[in-house]
LOGUPA-551706 format. One record per residue (C-alpha): residue in one letter; x, y, z; residue number from 0. Coordinates in nm, 2 decimals, decimal comma. Each point is the difference from the previous one (the first is absolute). Layout:
N
  aa       x       y       z    i
   a       X       Y       Z  NUM
...
This chain:
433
  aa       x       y       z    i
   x    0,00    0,00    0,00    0
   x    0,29    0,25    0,07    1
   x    0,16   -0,10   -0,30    2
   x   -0,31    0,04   -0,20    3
   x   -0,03    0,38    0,17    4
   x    0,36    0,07   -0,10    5
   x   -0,04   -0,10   -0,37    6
   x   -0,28    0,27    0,00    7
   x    0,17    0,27    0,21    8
   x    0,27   -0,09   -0,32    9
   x   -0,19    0,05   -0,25   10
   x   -0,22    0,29    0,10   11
   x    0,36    0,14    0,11   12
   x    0,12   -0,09   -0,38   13
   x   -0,31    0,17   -0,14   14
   x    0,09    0,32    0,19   15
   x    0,37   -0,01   -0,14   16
   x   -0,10    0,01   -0,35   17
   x    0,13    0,35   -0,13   18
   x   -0,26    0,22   -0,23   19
   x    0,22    0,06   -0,32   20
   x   -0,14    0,18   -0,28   21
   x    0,08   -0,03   -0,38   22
   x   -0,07    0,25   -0,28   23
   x    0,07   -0,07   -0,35   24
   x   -0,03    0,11   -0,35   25
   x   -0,06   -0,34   -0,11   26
   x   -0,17   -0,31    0,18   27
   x    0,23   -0,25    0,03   28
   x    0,08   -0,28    0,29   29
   x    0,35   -0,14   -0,18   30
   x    0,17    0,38   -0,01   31
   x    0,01    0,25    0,29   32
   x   -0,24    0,29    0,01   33
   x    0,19    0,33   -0,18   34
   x   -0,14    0,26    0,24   35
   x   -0,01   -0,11    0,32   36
   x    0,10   -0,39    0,07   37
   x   -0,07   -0,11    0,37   38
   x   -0,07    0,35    0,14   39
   x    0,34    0,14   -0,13   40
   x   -0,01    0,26   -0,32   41
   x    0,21   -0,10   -0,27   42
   x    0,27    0,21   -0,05   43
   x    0,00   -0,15   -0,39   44
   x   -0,34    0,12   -0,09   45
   x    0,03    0,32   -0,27   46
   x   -0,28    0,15    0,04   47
   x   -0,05    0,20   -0,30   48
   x   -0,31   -0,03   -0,25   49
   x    0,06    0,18   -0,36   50
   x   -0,29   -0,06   -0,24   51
   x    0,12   -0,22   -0,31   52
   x   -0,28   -0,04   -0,14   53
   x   -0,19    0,39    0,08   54
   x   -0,27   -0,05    0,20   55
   x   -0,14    0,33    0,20   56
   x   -0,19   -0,25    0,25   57
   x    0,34   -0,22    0,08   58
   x   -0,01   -0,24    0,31   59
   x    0,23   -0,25    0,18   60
   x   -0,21   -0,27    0,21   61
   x    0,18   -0,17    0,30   62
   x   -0,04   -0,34    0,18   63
   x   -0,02    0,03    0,38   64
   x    0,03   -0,29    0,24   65
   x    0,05   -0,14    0,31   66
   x    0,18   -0,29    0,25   67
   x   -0,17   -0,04    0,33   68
   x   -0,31    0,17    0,17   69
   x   -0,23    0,20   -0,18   70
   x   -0,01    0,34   -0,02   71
   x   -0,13    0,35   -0,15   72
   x    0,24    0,12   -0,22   73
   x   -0,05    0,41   -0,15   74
   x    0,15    0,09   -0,30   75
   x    0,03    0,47   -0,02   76
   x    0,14    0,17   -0,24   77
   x    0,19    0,27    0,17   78
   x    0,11    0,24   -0,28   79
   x    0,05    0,10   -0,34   80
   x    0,06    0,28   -0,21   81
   x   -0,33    0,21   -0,15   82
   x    0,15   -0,11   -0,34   83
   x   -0,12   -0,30    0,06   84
   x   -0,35   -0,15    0,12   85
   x    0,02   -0,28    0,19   86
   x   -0,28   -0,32    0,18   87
   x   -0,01   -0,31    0,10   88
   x   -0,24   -0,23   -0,07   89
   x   -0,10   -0,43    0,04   90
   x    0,02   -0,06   -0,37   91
   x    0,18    0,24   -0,29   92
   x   -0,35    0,06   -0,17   93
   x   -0,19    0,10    0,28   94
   x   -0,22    0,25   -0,05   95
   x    0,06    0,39    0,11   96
   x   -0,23   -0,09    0,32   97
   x    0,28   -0,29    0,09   98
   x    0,27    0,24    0,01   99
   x    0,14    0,10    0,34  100
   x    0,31    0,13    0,15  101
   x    0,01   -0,24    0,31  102
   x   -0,07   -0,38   -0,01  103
   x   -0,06   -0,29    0,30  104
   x    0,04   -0,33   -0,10  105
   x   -0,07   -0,32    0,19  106
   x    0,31   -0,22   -0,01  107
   x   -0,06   -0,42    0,12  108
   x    0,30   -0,20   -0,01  109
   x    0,10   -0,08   -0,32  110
   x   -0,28    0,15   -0,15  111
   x    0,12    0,23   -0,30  112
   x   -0,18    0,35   -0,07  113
   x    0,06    0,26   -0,24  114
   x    0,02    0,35   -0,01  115
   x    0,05    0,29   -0,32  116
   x    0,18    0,34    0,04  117
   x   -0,16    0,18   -0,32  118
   x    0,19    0,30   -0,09  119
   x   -0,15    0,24   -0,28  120
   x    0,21    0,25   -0,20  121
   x   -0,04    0,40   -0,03  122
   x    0,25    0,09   -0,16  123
   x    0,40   -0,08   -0,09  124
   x    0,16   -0,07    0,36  125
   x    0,20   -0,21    0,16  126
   x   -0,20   -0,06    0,34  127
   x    0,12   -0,15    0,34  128
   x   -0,28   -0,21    0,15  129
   x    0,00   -0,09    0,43  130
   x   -0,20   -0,28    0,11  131
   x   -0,01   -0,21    0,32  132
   x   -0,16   -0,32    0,11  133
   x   -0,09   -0,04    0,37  134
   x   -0,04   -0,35    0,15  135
   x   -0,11    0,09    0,31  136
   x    0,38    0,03    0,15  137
   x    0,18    0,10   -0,23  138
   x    0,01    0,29   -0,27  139
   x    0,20   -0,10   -0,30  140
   x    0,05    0,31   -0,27  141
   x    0,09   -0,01   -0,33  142
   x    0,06    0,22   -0,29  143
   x   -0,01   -0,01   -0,35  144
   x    0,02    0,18   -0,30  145
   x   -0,23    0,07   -0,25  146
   x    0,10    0,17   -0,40  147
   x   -0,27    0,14   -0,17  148
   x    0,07    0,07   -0,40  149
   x   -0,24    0,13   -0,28  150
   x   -0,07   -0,24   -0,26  151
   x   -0,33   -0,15   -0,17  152
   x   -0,27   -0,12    0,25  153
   x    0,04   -0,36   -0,20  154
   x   -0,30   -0,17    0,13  155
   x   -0,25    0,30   -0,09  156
   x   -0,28   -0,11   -0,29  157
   x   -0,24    0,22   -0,15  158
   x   -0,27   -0,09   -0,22  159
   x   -0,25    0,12   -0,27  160
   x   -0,36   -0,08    0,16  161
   x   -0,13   -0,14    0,32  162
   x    0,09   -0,35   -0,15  163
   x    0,41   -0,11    0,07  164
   x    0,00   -0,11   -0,34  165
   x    0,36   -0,06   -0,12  166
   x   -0,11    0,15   -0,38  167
   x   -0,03    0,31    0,16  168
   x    0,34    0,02    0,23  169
   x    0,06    0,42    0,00  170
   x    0,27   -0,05    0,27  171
   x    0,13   -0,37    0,07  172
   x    0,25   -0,02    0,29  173
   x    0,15    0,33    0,00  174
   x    0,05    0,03   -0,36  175
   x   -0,26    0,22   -0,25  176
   x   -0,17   -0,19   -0,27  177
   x    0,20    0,17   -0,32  178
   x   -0,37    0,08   -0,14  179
   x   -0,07    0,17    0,34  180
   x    0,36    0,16    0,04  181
   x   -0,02    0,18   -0,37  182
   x   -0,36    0,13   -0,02  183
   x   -0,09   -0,22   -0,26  184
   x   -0,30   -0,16    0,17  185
   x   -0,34    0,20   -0,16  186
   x   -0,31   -0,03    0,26  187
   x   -0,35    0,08   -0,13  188
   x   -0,25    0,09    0,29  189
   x   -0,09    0,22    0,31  190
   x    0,09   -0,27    0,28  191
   x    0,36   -0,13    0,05  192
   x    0,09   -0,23    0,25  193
   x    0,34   -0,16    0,11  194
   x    0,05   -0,26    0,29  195
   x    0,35    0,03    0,22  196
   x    0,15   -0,23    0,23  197
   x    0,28   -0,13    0,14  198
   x    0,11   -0,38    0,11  199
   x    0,17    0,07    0,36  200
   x   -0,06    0,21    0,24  201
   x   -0,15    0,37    0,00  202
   x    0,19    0,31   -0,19  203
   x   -0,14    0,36    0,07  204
   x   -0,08    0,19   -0,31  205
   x    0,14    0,34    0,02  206
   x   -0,19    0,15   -0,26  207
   x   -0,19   -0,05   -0,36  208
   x    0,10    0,25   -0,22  209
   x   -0,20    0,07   -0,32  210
   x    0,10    0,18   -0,30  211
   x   -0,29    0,05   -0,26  212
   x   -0,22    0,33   -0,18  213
   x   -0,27   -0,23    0,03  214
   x   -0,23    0,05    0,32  215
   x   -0,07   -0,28    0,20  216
   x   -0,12   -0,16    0,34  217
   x    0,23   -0,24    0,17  218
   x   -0,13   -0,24    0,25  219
   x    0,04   -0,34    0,13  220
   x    0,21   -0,19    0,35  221
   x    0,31    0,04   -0,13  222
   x   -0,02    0,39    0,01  223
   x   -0,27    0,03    0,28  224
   x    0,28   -0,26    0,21  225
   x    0,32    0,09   -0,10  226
   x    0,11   -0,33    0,11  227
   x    0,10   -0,31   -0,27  228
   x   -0,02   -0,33    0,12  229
   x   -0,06   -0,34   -0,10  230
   x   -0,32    0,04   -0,10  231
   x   -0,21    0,17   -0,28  232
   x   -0,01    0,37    0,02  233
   x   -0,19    0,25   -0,24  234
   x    0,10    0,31   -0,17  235
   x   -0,27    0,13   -0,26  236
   x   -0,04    0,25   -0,27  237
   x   -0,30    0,18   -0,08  238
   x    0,04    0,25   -0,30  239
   x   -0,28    0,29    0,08  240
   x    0,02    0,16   -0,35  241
   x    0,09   -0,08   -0,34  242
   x    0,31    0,03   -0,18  243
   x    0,31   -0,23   -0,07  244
   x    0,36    0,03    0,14  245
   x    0,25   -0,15    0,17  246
   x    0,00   -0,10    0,38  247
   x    0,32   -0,08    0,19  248
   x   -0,03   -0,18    0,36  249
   x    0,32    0,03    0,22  250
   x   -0,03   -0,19    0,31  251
   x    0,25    0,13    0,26  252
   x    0,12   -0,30    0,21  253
   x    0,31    0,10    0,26  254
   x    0,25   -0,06    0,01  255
   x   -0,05   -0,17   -0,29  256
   x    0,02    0,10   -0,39  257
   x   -0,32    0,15   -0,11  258
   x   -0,27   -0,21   -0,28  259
   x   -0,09    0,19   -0,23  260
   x   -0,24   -0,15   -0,32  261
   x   -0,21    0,22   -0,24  262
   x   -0,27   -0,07   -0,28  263
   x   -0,21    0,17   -0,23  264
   x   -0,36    0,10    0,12  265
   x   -0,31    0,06   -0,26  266
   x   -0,31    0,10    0,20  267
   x   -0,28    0,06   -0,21  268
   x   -0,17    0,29   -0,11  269
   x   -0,32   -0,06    0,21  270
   x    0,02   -0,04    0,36  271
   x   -0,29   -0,17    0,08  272
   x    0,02   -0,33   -0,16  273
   x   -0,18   -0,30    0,08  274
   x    0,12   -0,27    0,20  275
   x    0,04   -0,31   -0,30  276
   x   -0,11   -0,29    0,26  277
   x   -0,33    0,22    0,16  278
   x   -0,32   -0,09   -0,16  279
   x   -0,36    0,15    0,09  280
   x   -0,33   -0,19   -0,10  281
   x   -0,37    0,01    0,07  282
   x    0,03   -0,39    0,09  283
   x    0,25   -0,13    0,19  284
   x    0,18   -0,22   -0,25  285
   x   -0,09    0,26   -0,26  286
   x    0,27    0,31   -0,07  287
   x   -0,23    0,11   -0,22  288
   x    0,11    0,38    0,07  289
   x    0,35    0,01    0,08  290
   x    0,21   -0,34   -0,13  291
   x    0,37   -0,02    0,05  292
   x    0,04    0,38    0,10  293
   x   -0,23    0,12   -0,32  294
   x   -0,32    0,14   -0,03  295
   x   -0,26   -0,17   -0,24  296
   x   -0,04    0,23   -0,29  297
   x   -0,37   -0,16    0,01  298
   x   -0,01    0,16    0,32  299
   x    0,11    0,33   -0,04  300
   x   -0,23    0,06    0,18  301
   x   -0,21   -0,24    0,13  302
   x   -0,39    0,08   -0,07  303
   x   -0,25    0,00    0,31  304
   x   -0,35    0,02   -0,04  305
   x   -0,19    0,28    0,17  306
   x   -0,21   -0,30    0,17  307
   x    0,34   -0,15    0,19  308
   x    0,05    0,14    0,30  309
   x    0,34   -0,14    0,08  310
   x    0,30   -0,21   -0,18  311
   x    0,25   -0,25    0,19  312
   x    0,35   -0,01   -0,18  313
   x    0,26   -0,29    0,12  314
   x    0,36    0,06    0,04  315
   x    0,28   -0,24   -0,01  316
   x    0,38    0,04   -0,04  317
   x    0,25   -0,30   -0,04  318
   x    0,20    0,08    0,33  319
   x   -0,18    0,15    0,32  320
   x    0,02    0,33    0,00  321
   x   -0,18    0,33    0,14  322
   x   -0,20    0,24   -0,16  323
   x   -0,03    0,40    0,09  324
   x   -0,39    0,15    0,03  325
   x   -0,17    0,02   -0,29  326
   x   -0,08    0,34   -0,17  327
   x   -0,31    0,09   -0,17  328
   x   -0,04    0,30   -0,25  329
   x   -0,35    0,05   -0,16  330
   x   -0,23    0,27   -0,08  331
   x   -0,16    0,10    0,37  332
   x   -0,29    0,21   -0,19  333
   x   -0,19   -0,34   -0,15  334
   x    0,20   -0,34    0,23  335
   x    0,16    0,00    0,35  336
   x    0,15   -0,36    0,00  337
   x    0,14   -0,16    0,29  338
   x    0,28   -0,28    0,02  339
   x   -0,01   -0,29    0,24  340
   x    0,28   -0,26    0,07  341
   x    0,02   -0,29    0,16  342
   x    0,38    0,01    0,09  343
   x    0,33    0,21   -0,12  344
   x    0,20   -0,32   -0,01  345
   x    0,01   -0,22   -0,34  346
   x    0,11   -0,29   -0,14  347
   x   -0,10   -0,32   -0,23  348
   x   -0,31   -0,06    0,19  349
   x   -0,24    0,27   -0,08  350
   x   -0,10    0,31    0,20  351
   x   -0,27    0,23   -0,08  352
   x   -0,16    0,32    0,02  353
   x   -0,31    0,19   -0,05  354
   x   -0,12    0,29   -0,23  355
   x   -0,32    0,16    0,10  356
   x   -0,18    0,21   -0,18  357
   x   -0,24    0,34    0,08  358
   x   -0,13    0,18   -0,26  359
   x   -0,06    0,37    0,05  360
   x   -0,12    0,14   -0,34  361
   x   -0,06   -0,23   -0,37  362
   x    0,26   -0,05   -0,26  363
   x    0,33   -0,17    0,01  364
   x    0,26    0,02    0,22  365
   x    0,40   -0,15   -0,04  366
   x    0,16   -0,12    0,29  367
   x    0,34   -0,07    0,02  368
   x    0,15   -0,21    0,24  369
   x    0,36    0,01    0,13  370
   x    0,16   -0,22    0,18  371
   x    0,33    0,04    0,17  372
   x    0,23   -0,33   -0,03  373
   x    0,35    0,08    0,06  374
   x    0,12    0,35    0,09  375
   x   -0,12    0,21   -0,26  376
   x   -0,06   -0,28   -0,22  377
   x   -0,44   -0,03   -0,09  378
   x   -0,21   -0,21   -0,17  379
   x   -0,28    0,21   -0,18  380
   x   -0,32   -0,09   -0,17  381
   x   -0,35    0,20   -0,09  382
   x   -0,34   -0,10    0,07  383
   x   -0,29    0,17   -0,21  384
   x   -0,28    0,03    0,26  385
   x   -0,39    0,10   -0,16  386
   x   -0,24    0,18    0,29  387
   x   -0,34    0,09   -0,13  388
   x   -0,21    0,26    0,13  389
   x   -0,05   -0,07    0,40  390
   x   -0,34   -0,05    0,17  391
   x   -0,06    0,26    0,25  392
   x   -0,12   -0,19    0,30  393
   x   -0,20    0,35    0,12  394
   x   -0,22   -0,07   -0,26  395
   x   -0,10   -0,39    0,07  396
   x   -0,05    0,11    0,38  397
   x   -0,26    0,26   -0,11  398
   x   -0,20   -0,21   -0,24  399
   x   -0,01   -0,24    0,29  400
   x   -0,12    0,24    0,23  401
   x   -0,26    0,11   -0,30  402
   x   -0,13   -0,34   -0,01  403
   x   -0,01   -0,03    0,39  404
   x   -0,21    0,29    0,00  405
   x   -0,20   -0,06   -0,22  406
   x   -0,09   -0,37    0,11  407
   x   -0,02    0,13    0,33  408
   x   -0,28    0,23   -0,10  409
   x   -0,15   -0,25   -0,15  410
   x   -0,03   -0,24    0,31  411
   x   -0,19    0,36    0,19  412
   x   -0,27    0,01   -0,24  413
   x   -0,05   -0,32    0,02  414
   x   -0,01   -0,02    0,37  415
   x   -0,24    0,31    0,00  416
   x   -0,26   -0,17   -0,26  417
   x    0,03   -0,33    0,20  418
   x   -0,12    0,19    0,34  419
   x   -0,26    0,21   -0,21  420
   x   -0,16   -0,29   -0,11  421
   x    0,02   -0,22    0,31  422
   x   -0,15    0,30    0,22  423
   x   -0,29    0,02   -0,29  424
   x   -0,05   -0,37    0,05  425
   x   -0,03    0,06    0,38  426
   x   -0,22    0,29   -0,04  427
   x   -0,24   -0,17   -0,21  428
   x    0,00   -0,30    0,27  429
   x   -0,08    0,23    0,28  430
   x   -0,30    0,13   -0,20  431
   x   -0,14   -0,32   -0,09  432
């Protein structure tokens, strides 16, 4: 029994002995000794300088962290840098902006391996010292490294034609300017241009977008609203208000790397309001009997109401979902006051609707013209001919109504009156006899 207590009083006294080393690495791996810090002892052998090979503004160097012996709570804090550069830490290098912090904890078990990401971002051309420290509770290791920063091409940056990432329509792939693109030769026919940006790692502040056209123009979209590329689909979009043609030069101003700069021609046609070519407006819902693929039915133009239809329901669909402005009507006010109702701004494939009531005022004809925002200042337009005849007044079928009352009310005294004269006659004559 004593022996059996001294075997335990051994091994619990063993289990106390065990040291806490800690181990952080560049690599992962258990046949060679960790390159930063190998059993709780910096590595005098680790160069700790990062210079971009391969330009990349959102740069990163991940670390493996471990441990031998109890578990622990291990914080990783970035200490200092120069404002030349920006620098975060984060779990994974393509965490999102949210993930990004300048102090980490992580939970170390024995011989469990976790990971952690100093992300360091570029702002101009700098040589940059970088202090960080890890705390293990007990100790406080620091360490230092140096970070270059040079201009070159943001090489994983892709822009494309469209909302599609369509290859066939590559204006910027990796870094480098579609010769098309780079040379103005590209013509583009239409009001609304789009382009989609992104990047494959990381996130890259964009400085500015810097336009240089005669043309005027709106320019929307999450890539200019954001400022911020990542590795996801962002929008930048055109929308020509007036017409002309001319040439139209995008620089996008990316520190500290080189500028992109790509160009095209622009035609934008004479008329403004043009006609989306997917809408389509009917008088049945699987009938664009009025408006078909953006045009109006010349049969149409406009569409004849009877004076004895007191309203007309029109159906509109568009290929891709999509919201409409308010309608506008324009008419003459001295014979027709119309009145539009809708069902819903929002439109799609499926078919919404809305109203068009009529209230005639005077007789004769009356033109209405409907207009209905789309996009911007883009409308879709069409007429409807509307006949009113000459209006009832209702004055006159309340007095004819009280004529008659009257009339048949007289009617029912006299008759009263004769039916007591005679019955008191009757009486009379009774008494006598």
């Amino acid at each position: 029994m004593i022996i059996l207590l001294l075997g335990l009083a051994s091994l619990v006294s063993s289990h106390d002995n065990i040291e806490f080393s800690l181990f952080v690495s560049t690599f992962y791996d258990e046949s060679k000794p960790a390159d930063v810090l190998e059993n709780s002892d910096v590595q005098q052998k680790w160069v700790a300088v990062f210079e971009d090979e391969e330009i990349d503004a959102s740069s990163f160097k991940r670390f493996f962290i471990w441990t031998e012996g109890e578990q622990r709570n291990i914080t990783v804090n970035v200490k200092s840098h120069e404002s030349t550069l920006k620098v975060f830490l984060s779990e994974d290098p393509q965490s999102n902006l949210e993930t990004q912090h300048d102090k980490m904890v992580i939970s170390l078990c024995n011989h469990g391996v976790e990971t952690f990401t100093i992300n360091f971002q570029c702002l101009s051309d700098s040589t940059n010292t970088v202090g960080f420290e890890i705390l293990d509770g007990e100790e406080t290791y620091d360490f230092e490294f140096v970070k270059i920063c040079k201009s070159g091409v943001r090489d994983d940056l892709m822009i494309y034609f469209g909302e599609e990432l369509d290859d066939e329509d590559t204006v910027v792939d990796e870094g480098t300017v579609n010769e098309e693109w780079r040379d103005g030769k590209k013509e583009i026919d239409g009001r609304d241009v789009m382009f989609s940006l992104y990047i494959d790692l990381g996130s890259q502040l964009l400085q500015e977008i810097e336009i240089k056209t005669e043309l005027k123009y709106k320019l929307r979209g999450s890539a200019v609203n954001l400022h911020f590329l990542m590795p996801e689909q962002k929008i930048m979009n055109f929308l020509f208000l007036e017409p002309g043609s001319g040439l139209v030069e995008v620089i996008l101003h990316i520190n500290p790397y080189n500028p992109v700069s790509f160009k095209w021609y622009q035609n934008v046609p004479q008329t403004s309001k043009t006609n989306p070519s997917t809408l389509g407006i009917g008088t049945a819902p699987i009938v664009n009997d009025i408006v078909s693929e953006g045009k109006v039915n010349d049969q149409y133009a406009p569409l004849y109401v009877a004076s004895n239809v007191y309203w007309t329901t029109f159906y509109i669909t568009h290929k891709t979902p999509m919201k409409i402005g308010t309608p506008k009507l324009t008419t003459n006010q001295h014979i027709l006051q119309p009145e539009i109702i809708y069902s819903s701004k929002d439109i799609g494939p499926n078919p919404s609707l809305f109203e068009l009531r009529y209230r005639c005022i005077n007789e004769g004809k009356a033109e209405v013209k409907i207009t209905i925002p789309v996009k911007d200042s883009t409308v879709v337009e069409f007429d409807v001919l509307k006949v009113c005849k000459k209006p009832k007044i209702k004055i006159e079928k309340e007095s004819s109504s009280f004529s008659i009352f009257i009339i048949g009310g007289a009617f029912s005294v006299m008759a009263m009156i004769a039916y007591v004269l005679v019955t008191k006659k009757k009486l009379f004559k009774l008494l006598i006899s």
